[in-house]
N, C-alpha and C positions, 0 to 999 in steps of 0.2 A: 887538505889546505884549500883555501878558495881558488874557483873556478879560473881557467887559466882562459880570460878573455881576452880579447884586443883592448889595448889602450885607448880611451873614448877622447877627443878633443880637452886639449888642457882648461880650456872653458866652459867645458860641463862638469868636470872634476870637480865637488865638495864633498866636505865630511856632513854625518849626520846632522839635524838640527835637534832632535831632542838628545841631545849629550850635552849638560851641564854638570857644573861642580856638586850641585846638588845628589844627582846622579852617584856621580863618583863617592860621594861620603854615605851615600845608603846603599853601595854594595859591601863598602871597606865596614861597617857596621853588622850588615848579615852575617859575612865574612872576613872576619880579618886574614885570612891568608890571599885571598882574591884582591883586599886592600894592597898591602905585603907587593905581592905581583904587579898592581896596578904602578906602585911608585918603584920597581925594578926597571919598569918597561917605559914608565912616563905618558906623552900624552896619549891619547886617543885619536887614533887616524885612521876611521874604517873609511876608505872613498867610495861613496857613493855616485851613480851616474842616473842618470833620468830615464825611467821605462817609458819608448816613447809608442813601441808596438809588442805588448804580449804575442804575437805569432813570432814577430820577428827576433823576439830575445828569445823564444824557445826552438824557434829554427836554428839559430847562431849556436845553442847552447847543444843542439844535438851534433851540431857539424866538428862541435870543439872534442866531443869524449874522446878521451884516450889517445889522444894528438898534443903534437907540440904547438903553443901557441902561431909562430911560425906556419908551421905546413898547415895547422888548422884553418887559419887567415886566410892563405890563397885559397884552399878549400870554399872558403866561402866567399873570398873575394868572385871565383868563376863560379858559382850558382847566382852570387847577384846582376853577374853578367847577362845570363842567362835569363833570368826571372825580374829583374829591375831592381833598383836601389833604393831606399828610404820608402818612402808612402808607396813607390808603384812595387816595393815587395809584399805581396798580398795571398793568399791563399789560391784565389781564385787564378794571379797570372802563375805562380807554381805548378798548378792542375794542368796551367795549358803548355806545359814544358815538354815536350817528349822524357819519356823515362832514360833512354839510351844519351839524351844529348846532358842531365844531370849528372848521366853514371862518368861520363867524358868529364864533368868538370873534378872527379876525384871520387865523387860521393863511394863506399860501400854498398852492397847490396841491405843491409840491416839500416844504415844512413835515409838512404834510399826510402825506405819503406816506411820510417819513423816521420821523417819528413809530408812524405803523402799522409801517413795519419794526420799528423799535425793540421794538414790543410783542410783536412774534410772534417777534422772536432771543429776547427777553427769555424769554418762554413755552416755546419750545422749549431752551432750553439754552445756548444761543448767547452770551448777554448771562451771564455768570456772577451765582450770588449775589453778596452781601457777602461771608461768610464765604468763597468759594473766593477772591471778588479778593484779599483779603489774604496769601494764601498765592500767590498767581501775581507772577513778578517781570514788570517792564516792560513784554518784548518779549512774551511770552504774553497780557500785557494790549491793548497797539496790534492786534496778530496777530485777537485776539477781536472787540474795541469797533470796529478798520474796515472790520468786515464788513456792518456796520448801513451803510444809504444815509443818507449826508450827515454820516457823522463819517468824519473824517481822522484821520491820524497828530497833527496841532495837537492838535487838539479831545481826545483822548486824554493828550497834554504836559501839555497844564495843567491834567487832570483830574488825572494825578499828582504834579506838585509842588504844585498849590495844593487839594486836597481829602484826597490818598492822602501828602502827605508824605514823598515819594520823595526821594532826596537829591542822585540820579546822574542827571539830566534835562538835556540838550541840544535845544532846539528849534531846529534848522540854518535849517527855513523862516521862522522868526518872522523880521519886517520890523525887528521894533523891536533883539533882540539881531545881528542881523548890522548894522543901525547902528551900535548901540555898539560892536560888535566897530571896527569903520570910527575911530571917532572916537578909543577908548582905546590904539589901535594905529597912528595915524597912516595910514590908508591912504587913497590917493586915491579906494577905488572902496570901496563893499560887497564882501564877498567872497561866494566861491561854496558855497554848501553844503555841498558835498563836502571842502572847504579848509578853513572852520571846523569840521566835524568832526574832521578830521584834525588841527587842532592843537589841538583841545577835548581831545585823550584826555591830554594834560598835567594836565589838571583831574579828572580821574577820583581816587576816585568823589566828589566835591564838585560837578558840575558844573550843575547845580541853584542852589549858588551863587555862581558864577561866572555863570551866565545871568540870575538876579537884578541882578546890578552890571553886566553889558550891557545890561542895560535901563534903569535908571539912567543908565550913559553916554550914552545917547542922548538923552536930556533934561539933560546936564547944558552950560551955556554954553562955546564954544569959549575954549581959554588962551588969554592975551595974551601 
């Protein structure tokens, strides 16, 4: 399912802008069962928020694994304590944190250590600005951001459809759209990775949201 982040201010809240009707009638055309789905589930509401520091949404994002939004939040609420907020949370004031006074704000020792990666790609080059991410498509992006310890190809997915507003995102390992794929499609099993990739490229380049209404499918109650 998508990443379990904090709630961003309700005035940074919007949905995509390349999502038009147009859109909509040339995925229901590839596929009609994807169409089918589409008018089950109705509009399109992926929320998007504004990447405003590639460090900082991949710091956020390693502090969030495997935690409840909740406990995640303080988590990181006391490292920005720590380290500064907004623009003064930088790589460089991270480095000058003592490691024992981060482990104090909750961090893991694996948190811990992904974090100081993050700070020192970030520093040396590794971690791009803002300005070069927006110029880098996708694969240049994943390529870059899982080179850092403890971010994945996911953790990278949802930093581009729900911060970077990418429009062509396929997440194959997400648990939640290979369910929906399962359910909108009739199929006895999940499928495999490889499988929903391969019939994903009918969705291209929408497929962002077409992976939005498999996540939906997966919550939505069996027909009778």
């Amino acid at each position: 399912m998508a990443p379990p982040m904090p709630r961003p201010p309700p005035d940074e809240i919007r949905y995509p802008s390349y999502y038009t009707p147009a859109v909509r009638r040339s995925l229901a055309r590839a596929d009609p069962t994807m169409g089918a789905l589409m008018k089950r589930v109705g509009a399109f509401k992926l929320q998007v928020r504004p990447l405003h520091s590639p460090f900082g949404a991949l710091a956020e994002s390693i502090v969030y694994q495997q935690l409840h939004g909740k406990a995640a939040a303080t988590i990181f609420g006391r490292v920005c304590e720590r380290v500064g907020s907004g623009k003064k949370f930088t790589p460089e004031a991270l480095l000058a944190v003592p490691e024992t006074s981060l482990r104090e704000a909750g961090l893991s020792a694996n948190k811990l250590a992904a974090l100081l990666d993050l700070a020192r790609k970030t520093h040396e080059g590794t971690v791009p600005t803002l300005a070069k991410v927006r110029r880098m498509d996708d694969a240049e992006l994943i390529e870059h951001f899982t080179q850092v310890r403890g971010i994945g190809q996911w953790t990278v997915e949802m930093l581009l459809m729900f911060q970077l507003e990418r429009p062509d995102v396929l997440p194959v390992d997400d648990f939640g759209v290979r369910k929906g794929f399962m359910k909108a499609y009739g199929l006895p099993e999940m499928p495999k990775p490889k499988a929903l990739l391969a019939y994903g490229e009918r969705w291209r380049p929408w497929r962002s949201v077409a992976s939005w209404y498999l996540w939906r499918a997966s919550e939505l109650p069996a027909e009778g």
